[in-house]
BAKE-716135 format. One record per residue: residue in three letters; y, z, x of N, C-alpha, C in turn. Coordinates in steps of 0.05 Angstrom, whole numbers. Atoms other than C-alpha are relative to their C-alpha. Layout:
<atoms>
   type       ny       nz       nx      cay      caz      cax       cy       cz       cx
    Ala        Y        Z        X        Y        Z        X        Y        Z        X
...
</atoms>
This chain:
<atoms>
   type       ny       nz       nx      cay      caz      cax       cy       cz       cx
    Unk      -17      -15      -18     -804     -534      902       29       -8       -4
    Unk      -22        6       -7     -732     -527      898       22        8       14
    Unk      -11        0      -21     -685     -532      952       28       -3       -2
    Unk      -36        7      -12     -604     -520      961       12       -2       24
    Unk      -18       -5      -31     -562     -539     1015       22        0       -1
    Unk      -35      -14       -8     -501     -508     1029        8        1       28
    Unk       -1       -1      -21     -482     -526     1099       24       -8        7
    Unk      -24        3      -16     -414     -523     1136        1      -27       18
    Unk        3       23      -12     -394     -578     1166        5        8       37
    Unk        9        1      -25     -412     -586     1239       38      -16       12
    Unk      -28        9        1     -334     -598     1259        1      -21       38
    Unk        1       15      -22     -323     -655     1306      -16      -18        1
    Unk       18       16      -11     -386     -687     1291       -8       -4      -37
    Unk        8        6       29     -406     -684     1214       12       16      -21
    Unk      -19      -23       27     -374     -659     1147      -32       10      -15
    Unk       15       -7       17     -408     -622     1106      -21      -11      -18
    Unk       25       15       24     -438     -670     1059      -19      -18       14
    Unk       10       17       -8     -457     -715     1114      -26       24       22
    Unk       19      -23      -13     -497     -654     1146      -22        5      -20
    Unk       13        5       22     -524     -642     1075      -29      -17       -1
    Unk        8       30       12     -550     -710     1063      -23        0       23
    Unk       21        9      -33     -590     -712     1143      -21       19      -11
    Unk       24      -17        6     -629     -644     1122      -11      -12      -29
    Unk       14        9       18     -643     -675     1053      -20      -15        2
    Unk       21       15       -4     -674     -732     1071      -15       10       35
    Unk       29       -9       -7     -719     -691     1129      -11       16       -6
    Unk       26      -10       22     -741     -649     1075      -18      -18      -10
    Unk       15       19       17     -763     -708     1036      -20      -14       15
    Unk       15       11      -10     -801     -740     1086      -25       22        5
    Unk       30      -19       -2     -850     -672     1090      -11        8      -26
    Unk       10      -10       19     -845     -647     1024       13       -8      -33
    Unk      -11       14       26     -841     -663      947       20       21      -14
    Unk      -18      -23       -3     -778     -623      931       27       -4      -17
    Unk      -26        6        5     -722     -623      887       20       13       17
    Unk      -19       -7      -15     -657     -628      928       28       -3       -5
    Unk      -20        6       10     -591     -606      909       22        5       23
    Unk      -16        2      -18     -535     -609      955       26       11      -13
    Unk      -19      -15       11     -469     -565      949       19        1       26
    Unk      -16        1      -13     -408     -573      991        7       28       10
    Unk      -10      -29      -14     -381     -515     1041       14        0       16
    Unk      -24        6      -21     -318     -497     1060        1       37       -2
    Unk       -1      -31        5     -293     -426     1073       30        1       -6
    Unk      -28        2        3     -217     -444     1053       19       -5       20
    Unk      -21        5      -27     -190     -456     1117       -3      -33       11
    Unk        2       36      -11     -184     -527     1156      -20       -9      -10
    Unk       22       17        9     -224     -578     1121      -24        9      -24
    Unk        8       -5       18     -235     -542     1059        2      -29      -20
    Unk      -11       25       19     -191     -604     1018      -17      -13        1
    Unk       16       29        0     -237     -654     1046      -31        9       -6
    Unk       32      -11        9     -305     -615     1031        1       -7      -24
    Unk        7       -1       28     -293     -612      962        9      -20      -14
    Unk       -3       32       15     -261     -685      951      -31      -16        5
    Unk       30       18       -2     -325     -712      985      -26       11      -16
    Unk       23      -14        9     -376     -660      955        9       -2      -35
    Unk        1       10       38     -351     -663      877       15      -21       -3
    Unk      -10       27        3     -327     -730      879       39       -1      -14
    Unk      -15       -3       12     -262     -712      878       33      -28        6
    Unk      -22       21       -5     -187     -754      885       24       12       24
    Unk      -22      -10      -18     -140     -752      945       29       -7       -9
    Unk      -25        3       21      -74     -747      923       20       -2       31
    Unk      -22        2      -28      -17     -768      988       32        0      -11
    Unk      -27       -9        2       54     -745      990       14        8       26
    Unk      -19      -12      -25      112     -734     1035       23       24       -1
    Unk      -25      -29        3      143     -664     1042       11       -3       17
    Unk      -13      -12      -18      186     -625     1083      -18       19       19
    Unk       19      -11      -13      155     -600     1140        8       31        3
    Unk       -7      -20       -5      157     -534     1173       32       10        6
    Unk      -23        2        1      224     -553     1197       14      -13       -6
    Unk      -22       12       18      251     -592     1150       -5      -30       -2
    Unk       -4       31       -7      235     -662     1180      -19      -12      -17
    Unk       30       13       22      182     -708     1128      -26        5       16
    Unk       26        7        2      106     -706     1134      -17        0      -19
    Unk       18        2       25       53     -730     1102      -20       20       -4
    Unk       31      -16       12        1     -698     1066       -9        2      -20
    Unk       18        6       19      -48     -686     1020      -15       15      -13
    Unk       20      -30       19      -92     -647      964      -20      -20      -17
    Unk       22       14        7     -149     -667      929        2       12      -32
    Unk        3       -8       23     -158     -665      851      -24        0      -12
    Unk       35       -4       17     -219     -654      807        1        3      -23
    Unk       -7        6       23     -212     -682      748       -9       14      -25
    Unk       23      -20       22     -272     -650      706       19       38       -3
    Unk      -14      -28        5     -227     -574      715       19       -6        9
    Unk      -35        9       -9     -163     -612      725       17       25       14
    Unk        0      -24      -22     -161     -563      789       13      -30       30
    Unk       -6        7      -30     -118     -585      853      -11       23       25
    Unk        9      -17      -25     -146     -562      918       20       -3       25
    Unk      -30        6      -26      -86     -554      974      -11       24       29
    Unk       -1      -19      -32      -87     -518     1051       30      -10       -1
    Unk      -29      -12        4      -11     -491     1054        0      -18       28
    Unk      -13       12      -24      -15     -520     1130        0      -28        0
    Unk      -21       30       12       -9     -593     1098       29       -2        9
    Unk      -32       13        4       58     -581     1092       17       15       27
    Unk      -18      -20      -16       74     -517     1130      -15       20       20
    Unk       10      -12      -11       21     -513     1181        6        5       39
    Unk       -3       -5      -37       24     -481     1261       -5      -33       15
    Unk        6       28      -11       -5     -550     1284       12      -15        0
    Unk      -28       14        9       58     -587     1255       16       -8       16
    Unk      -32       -7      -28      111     -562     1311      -21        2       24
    Unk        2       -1      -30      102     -569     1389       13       28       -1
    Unk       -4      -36        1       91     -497     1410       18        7        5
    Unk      -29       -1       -8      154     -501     1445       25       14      -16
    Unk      -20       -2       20      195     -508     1380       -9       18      -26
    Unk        3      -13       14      159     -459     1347       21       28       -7
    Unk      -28      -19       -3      217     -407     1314       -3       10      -39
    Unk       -7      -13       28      204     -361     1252        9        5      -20
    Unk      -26       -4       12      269     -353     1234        7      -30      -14
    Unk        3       29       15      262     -433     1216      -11       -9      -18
    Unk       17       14        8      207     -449     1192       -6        3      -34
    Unk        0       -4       24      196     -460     1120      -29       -4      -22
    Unk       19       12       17      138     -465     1060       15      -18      -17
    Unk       -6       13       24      182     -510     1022      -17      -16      -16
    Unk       21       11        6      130     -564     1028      -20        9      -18
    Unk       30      -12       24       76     -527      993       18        0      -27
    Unk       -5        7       34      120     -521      936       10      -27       -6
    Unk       -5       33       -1      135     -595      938      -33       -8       -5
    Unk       31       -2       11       53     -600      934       -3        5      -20
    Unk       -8      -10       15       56     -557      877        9      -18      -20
    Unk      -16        8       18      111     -589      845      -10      -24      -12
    Unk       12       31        5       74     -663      847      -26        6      -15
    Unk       26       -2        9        4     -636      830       10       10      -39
    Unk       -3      -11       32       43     -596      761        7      -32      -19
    Unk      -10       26        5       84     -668      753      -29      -21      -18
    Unk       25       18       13       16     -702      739      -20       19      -17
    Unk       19      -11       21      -11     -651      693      -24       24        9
    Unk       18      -25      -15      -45     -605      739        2       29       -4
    Unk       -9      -26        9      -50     -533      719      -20       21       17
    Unk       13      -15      -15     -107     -507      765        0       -3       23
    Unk       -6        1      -27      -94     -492      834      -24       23       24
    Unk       10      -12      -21     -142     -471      897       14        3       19
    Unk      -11       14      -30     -110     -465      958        1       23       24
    Unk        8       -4      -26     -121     -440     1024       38        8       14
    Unk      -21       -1        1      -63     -411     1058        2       10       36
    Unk        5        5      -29      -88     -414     1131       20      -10       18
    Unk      -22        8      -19      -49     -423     1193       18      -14       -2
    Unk      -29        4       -2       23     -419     1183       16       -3       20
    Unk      -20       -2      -30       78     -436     1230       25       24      -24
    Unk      -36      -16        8      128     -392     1176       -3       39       -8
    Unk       -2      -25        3      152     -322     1161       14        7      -19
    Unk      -22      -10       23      193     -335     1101       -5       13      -27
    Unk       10       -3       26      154     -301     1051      -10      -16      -28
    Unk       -2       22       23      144     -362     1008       31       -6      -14
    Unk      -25       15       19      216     -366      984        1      -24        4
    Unk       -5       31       -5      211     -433     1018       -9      -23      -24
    Unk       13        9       18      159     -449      967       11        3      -26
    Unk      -17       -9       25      195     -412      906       22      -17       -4
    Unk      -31       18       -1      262     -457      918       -9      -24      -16
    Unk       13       19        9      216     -516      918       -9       -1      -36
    Unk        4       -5       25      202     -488      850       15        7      -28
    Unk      -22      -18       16      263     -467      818        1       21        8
    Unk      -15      -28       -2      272     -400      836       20        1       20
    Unk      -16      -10      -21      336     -379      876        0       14       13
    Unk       -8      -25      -25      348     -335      933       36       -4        6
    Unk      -27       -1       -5      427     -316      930        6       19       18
    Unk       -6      -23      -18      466     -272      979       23        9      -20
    Unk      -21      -40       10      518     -211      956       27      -28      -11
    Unk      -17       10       14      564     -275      946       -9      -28      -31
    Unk       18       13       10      516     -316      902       -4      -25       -2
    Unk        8       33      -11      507     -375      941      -26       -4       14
    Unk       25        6      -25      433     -398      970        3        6       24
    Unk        3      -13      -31      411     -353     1032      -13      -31       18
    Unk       21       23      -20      376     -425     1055      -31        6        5
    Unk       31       -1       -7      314     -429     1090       -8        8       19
    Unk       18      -12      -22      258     -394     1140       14       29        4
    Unk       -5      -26        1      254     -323     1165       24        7        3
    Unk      -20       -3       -6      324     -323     1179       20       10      -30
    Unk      -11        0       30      348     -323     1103      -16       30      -13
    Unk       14      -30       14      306     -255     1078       31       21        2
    Unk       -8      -28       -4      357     -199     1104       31      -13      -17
    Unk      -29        1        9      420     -243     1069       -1        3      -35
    Unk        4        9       34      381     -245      994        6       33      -14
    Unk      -22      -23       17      427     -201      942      -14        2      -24
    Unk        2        8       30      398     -231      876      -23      -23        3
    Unk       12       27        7      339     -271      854       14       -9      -31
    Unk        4        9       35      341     -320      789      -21      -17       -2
    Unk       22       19       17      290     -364      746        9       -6      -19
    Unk      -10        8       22      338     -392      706      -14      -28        8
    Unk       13       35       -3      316     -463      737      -27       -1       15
    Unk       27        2      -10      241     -444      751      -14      -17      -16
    Unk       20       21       25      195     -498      719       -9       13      -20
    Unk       11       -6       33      169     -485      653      -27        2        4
    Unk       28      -10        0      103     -494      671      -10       11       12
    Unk       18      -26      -10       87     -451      717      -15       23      -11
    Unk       11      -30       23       74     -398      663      -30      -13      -10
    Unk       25        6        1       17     -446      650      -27       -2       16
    Unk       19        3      -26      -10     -447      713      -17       23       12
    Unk       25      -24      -13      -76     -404      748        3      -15       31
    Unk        5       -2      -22      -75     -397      821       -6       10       11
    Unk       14      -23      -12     -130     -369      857       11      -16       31
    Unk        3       -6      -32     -117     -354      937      -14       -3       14
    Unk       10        3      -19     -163     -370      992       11       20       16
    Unk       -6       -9      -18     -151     -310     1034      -16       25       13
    Unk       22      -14       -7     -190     -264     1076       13        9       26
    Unk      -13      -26      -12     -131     -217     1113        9       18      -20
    Unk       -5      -22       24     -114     -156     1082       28       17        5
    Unk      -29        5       -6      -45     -153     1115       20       10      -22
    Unk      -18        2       26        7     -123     1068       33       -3       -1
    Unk      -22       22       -3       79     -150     1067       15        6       37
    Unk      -14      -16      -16      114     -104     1123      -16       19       19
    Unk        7      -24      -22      107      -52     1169      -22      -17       29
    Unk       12        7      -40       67      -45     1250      -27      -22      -16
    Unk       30       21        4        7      -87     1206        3      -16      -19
    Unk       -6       18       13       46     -121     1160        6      -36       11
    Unk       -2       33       -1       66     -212     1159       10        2       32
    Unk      -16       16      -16      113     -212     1210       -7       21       32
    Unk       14      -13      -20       88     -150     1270      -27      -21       10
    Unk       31       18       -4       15     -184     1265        3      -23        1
    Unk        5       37       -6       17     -252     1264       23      -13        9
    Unk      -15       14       -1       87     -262     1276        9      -10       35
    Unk        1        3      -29       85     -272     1355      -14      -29        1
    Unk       21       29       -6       31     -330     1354       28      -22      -19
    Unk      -13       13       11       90     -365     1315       17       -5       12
    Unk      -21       -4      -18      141     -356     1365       16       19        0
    Unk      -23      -23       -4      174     -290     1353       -3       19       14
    Unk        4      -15      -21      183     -247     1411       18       24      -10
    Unk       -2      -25       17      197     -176     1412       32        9      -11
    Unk      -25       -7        8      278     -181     1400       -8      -10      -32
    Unk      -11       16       24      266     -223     1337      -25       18      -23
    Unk       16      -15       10      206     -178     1316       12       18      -32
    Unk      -17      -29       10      247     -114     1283       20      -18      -27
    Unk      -23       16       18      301     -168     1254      -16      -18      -20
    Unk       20       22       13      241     -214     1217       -4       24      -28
    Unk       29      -22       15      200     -149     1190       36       14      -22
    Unk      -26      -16       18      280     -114     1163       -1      -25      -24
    Unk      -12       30       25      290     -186     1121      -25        6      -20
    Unk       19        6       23      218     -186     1093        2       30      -22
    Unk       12      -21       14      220     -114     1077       27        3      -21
    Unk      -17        3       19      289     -130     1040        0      -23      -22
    Unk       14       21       19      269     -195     1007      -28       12      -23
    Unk       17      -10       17      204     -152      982        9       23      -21
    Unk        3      -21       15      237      -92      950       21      -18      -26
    Unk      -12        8       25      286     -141      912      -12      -15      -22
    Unk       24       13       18      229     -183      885      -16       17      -19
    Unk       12      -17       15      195     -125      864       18       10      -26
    Unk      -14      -10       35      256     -100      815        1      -19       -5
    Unk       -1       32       21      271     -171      799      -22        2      -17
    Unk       31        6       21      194     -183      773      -13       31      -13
    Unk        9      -16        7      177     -105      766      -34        2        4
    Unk       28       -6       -8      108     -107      802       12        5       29
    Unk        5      -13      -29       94      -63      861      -27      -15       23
    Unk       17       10      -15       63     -113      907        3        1       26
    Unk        1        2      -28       85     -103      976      -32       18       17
    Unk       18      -17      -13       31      -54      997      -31      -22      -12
    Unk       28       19       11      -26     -107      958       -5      -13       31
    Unk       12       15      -19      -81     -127     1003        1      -35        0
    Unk        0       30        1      -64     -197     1032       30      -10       -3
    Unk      -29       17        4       12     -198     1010       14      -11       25
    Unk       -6        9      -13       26     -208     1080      -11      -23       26
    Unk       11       15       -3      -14     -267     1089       15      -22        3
    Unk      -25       18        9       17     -332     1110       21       -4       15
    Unk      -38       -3       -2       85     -297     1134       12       16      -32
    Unk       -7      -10       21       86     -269     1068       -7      -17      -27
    Unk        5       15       22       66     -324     1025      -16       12      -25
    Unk       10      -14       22       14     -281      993       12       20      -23
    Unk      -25       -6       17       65     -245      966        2       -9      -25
    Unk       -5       20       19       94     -301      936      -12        5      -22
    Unk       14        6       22       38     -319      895      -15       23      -10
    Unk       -3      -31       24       18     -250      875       26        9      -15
    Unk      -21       -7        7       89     -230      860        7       -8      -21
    Unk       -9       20       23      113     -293      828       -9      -10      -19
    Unk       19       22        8       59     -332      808      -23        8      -16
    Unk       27      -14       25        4     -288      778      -25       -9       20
    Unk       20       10      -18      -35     -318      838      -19       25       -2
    Unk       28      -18       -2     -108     -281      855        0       -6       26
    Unk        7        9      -34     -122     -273      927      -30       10       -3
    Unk       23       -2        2     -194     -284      936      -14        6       28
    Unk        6       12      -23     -238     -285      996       -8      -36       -4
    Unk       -6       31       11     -240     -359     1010      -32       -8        2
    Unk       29       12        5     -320     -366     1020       -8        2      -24
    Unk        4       -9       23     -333     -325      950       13      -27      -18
    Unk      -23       11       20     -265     -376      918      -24      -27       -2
    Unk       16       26       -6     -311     -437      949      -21       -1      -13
    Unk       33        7        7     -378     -424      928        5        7      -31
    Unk       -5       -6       28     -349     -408      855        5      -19       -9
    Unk      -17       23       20     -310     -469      850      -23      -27       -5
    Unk       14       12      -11     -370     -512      879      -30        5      -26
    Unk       27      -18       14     -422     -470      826      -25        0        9
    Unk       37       -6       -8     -473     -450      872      -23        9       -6
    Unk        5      -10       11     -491     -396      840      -18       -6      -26
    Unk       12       10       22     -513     -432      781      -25      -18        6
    Unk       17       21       -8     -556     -486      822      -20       21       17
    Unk       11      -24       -6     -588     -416      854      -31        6      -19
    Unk       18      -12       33     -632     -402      782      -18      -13       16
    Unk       25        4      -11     -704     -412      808       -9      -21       20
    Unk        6       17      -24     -689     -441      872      -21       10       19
    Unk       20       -4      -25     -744     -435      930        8       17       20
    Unk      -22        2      -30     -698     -444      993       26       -7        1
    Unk      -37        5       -1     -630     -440     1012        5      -13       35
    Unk       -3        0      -22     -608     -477     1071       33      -15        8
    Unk      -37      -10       -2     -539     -463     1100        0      -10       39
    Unk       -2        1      -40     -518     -464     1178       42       -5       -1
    Unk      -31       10       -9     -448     -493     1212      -11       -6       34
    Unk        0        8      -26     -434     -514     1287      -13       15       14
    Unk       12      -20      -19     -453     -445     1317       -4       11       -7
    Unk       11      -19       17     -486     -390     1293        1       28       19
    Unk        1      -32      -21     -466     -323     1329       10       28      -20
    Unk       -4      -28       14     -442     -247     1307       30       -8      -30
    Unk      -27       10       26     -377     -285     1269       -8      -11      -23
    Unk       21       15       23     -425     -323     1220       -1       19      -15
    Unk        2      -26       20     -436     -250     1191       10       10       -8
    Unk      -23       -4        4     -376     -239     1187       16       -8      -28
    Unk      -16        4       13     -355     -258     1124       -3      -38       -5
    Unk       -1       21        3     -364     -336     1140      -10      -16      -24
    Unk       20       18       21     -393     -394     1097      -20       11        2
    Unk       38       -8        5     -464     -383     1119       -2       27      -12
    Unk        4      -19        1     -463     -308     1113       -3       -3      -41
    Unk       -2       -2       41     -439     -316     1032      -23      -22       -9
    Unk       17       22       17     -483     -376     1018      -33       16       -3
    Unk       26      -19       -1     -545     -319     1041        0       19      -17
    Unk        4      -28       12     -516     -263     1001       -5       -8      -28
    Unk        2        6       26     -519     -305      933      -34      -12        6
    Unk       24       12        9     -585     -342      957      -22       30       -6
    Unk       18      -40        3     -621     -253      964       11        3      -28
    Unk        7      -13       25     -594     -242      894      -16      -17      -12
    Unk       23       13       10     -640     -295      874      -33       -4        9
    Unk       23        5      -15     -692     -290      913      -11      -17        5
    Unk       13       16      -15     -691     -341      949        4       -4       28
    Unk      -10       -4      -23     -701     -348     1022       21      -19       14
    Unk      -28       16      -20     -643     -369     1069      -15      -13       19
    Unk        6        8      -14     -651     -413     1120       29      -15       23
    Unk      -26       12       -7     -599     -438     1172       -9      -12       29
    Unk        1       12      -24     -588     -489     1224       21       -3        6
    Unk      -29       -2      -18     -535     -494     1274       -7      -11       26
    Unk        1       21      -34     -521     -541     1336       -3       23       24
    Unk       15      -17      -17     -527     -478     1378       11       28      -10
    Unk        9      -12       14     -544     -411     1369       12       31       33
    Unk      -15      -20      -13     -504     -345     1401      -26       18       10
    Unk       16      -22       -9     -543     -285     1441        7       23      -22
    Unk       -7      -21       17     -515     -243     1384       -2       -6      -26
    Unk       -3       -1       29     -533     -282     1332      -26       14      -26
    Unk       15      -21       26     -587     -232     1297       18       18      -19
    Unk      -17      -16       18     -530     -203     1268       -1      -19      -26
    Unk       -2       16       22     -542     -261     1223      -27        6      -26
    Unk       19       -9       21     -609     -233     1193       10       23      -10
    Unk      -10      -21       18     -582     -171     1181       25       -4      -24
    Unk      -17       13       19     -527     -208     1137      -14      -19      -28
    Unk       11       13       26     -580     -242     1092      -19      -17        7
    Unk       14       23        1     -604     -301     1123      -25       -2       26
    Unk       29       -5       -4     -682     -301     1133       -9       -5       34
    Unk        7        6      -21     -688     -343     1193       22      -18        8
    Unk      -19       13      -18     -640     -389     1244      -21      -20       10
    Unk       17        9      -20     -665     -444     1282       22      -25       15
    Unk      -16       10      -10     -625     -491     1333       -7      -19        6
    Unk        9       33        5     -630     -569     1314       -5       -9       31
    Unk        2       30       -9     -628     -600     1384      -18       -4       17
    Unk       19       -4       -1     -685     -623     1411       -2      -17       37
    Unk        5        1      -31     -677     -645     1483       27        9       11
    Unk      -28       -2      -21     -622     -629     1540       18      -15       -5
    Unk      -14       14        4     -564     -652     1530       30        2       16
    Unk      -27      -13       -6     -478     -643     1540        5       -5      -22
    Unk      -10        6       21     -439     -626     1492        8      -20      -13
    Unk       -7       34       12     -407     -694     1480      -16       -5       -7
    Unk       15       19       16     -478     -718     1471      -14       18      -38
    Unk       12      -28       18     -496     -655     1423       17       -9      -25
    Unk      -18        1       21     -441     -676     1378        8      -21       -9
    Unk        4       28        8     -451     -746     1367       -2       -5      -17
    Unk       -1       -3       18     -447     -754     1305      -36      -13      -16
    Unk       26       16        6     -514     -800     1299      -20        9       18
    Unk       33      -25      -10     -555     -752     1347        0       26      -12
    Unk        9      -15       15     -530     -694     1303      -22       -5      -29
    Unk       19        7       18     -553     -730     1243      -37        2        4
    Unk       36       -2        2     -625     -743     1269       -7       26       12
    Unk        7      -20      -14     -627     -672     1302       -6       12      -26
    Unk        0      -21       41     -610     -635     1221      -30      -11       -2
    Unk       18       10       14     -664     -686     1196      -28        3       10
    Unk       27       -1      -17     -717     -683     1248      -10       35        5
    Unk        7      -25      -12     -708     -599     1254      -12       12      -35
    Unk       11       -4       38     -713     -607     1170      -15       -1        0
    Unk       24        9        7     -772     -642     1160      -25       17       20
    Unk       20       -9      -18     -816     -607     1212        0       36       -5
    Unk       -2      -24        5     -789     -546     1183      -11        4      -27
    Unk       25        9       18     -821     -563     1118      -21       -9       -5
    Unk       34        4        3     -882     -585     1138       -9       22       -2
    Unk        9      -40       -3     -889     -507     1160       -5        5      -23
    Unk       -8      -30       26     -867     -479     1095      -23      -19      -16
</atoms>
């Protein structure tokens, strides 16, 4: 019998691998089974650390520029074997950063990420994942591009500066002092909006409110991006503002379509590619997947849902566990995955539910009793 597990990490209470590892060994105590274990992130919070702990990978620490300028730390993970960095953009330049208070569009910057970037190329790095999840900015990535060599000048050809405030003054790009190696570099996207730079459903209308821009600064955000995008486009000669996803970010997707040659992926698909599930799939048995909760959003697109749609082209059955279990979550069979079942095994409260050493024996004890069945 052989068995994969691909399971989200139970957030608050177990990572991924340590969720893994509990259903492994209460397979093993029912049944004789090869068991391979495969890390699962969907690109968003706590992708970095899935895939340092799941392919044994290296944390790499640095201090950027934050959202608004002031230092923080942060961090990306490398993987030596596809000399591939794995980054989340809100490291450097995420919503969580700033006190909601001082949240301000017109400020906020990706410089950081290209300061990430810049350190991961510095040490020889040429493959890049990265996740580009909850932003506090709206500057289209120029913040990031600067960080990189590229300019943003105004009509007198001095640096427009930084955050959404700088788009409606840029006259002229250059790449006379863009790194050299970028041209060597592959960067796939983690992204899963389809957002395109501008307009009522473009970066800065849609998402730009939850950042702090209210409806005066609305109209004045969305005019900058949609002038920063049409000069990028003759600068570089690709028509990407209307690309699904360019206004991902604040615009960052952009960016790295525009500039960069980036790929925007969905980020469960980017994960389970980089992770090669797919490949550990070939005449598997059982697939068993889950996360914290399991309701109509699971089908949605999530980890579990993709980890079911690759285990049906193999035919093998899905299986998922989850600390609890939605009134809506049959939407999850119709997405792939065979059966659900909800680890915990007496009354509890949440606090005790998420214990990290009563989830453990809950995975292992709902494992093993679930393979005696089969």
């Amino acid at each position: 019998m052989k068995v994969i597990i691909a399971i989200d990490s139970l957030k608050g209470s177990l990572t991924s691998m340590e969720a893994g590892n509990a259903i492994k060994e209460g397979i093993l105590k029912a049944a004789r089974a090869e068991v391979i274990i495969k890390p699962l992130a969907d690109g968003g919070e706590g992708t970095t650390d899935a895939l340092i702990e799941g392919m044994g990978g290296k944390k790499i620490t640095l201090t950027v520029k934050g959202p608004l300028g002031a230092p923080v730390q942060a961090y990306y993970g490398y993987l030596e074997e596809s000399n591939t960095a794995i980054m989340e953009m809100a490291m450097a330049s995420g919503i969580t950063l700033i006190p909601r208070n001082d949240l301000n569009p017109m400020l906020t910057t990706t410089y950081g990420v290209g300061e990430m970037i810049q350190d991961a190329i510095s040490r020889g790095i040429r493959n890049f994942i990265i996740g580009i999840g909850g932003s506090a900015t709206n500057d289209g990535g120029t913040g990031m591009l600067s960080a990189l060599g590229y300019e943003f000048l105004d009509a007198d050809g001095q640096p427009v500066g930084f955050g959404g405030q700088c788009l409606e003054k840029i006259a002229s790009i250059s790449d006379k002092n863009k790194l050299d190696q970028l041209n060597e570099c592959h960067f796939q996207i983690a992204c899963d909006v389809e957002n395109p730079l501008c307009g009522p459903t473009g970066a800065t209308y849609i998402y730009g409110p939850q950042k702090g821009a209210d409806d005066t600064l609305l109209p004045i955000l969305d005019a900058g991006m949609e002038n920063y995008g049409r000069i990028a486009e003759a600068f570089t000669g690709k028509q990407t503002m209307q690309a699904s996803g360019a206004g991902a970010a604040g615009g960052l997707g952009f960016a790295f379509v525009t500039f960069l040659n980036g790929e925007l992926k969905s980020g469960i698909d980017l994960i389970l590619d980089a992770v090669g599930l797919e490949k550990s799939l070939e005449n598997a048995d059982y697939v068993i997947t889950g996360e914290g909760r399991l309701d109509r959003q699971t089908a949605m697109g999530k980890g579990p849902a993709g980890v079911a749609k690759l285990g049906k082209k193999y035919g093998a059955k899905t299986i998922a566990l989850a600390g609890s279990v939605g009134d809506d979550a049959s939407a999850c069979n119709e997405a792939g995955i065979d059966s659900y079942f909800c680890i915990l095994s007496s009354v509890c409260t949440l606090e005790e539910a998420m214990d990290a050493a009563r989830a453990r024996k809950n995975l292992s004890l709902t494992a093993e009793q679930l393979f005696r069945l089969l």
